[in-house]
C-alpha positions as CSV (number, residue, x, y, z in Angstrom):
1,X,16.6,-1.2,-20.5
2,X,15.1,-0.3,-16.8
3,X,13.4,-2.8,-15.0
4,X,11.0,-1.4,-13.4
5,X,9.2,-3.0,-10.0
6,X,5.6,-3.2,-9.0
7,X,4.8,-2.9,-5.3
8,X,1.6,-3.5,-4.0
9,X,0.0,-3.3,-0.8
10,X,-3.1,-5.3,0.0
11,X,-5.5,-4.2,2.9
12,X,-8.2,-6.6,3.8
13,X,-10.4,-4.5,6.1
14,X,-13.3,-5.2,8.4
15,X,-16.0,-2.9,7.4
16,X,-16.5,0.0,4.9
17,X,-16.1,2.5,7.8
18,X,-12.3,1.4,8.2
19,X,-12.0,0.9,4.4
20,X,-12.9,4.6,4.1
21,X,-10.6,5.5,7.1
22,X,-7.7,3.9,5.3
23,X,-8.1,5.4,2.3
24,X,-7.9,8.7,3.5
25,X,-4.8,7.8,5.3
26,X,-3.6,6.7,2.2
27,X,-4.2,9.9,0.4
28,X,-3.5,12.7,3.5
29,X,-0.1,12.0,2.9
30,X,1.3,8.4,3.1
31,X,1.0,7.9,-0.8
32,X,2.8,11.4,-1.0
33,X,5.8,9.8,1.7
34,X,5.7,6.3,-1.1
35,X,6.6,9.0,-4.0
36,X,9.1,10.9,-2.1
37,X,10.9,7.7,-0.7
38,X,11.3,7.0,-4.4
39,X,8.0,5.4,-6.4
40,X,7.3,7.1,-9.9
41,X,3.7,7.0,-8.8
42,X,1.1,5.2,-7.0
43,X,-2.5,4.1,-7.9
44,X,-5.1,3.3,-5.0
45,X,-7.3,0.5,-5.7
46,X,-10.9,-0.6,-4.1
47,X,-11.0,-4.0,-4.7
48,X,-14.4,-5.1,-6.2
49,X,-16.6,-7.2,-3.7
50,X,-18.4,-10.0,-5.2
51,X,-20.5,-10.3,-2.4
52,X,-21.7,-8.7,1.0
53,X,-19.3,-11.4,2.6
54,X,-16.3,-10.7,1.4
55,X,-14.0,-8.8,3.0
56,X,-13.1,-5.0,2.1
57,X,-9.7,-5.1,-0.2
58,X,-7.8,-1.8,-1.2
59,X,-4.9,-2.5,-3.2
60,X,-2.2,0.4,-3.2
61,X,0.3,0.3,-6.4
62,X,3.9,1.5,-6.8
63,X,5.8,1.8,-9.3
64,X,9.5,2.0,-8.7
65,X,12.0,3.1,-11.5
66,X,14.3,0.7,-10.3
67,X,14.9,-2.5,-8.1
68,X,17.7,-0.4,-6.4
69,X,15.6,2.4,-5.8
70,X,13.0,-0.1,-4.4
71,X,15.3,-1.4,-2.0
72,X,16.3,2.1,-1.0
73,X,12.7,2.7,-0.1
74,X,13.0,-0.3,1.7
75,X,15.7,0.1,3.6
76,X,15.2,4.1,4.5
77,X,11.4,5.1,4.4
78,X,9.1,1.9,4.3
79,X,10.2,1.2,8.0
80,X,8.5,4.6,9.5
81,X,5.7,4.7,7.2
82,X,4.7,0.9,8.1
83,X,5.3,1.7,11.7
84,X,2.7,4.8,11.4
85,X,0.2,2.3,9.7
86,X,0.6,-0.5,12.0
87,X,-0.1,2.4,15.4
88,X,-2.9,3.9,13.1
89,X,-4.7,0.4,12.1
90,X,-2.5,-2.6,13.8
91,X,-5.0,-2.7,16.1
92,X,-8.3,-3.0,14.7
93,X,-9.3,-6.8,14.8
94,X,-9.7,-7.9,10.8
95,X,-7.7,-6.2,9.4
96,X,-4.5,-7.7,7.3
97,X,-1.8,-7.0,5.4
98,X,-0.3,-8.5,2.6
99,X,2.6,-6.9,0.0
100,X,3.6,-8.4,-3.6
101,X,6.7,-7.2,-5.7
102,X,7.5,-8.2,-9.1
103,X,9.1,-7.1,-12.3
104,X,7.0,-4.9,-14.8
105,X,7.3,-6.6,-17.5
């Protein structure tokens, strides 16, 4: 049996306008660039808020077919494609980043 691995991508985001902004990042093309570096598919998540305070979450999800084609990814296409996230959003004060990768199980 194929493990499979989970990779996900948490964005904690100032304000709804950047929230937006980063979502349609996500979609022109950078969930595309995921797929073709070698994810079975991808889901995009907006985090629920549970109150005006909290910060703006979107959680992306990718599903590898294999922990060697994960590290693939990581070794040939995640560098560019986090390098073209950090010059589109590294500089907008609030935002974070966070990634998680585990085992489907």
């Amino acid at each position: 049996m194929t493990t499979r691995i989970c990779y996900r991508v948490t964005a904690t985001l100032p304000d709804e306008a950047t929230a937006t902004s980063y979502i349609e990042w996500l979609e022109d093309g950078h969930v595309d660039a995921v797929i073709d570096g070698g994810a079975h598919n991808a889901m995009i998540v907006r985090v629920d808020r549970d109150s005006t305070d909290d910060p703006f979450r979107i959680e992306t999800l990718y599903v590898f077919p294999t922990r060697a084609a994960f590290d693939a990814y990581v070794r040939q296409t995640a560098p560019a494609l986090r390098e073209e996230g950090l010059k589109k959003f590294g500089s907008v004060e609030g935002i974070s980043f966070s990634r998680t990768i585990g085992v489907i199980v």
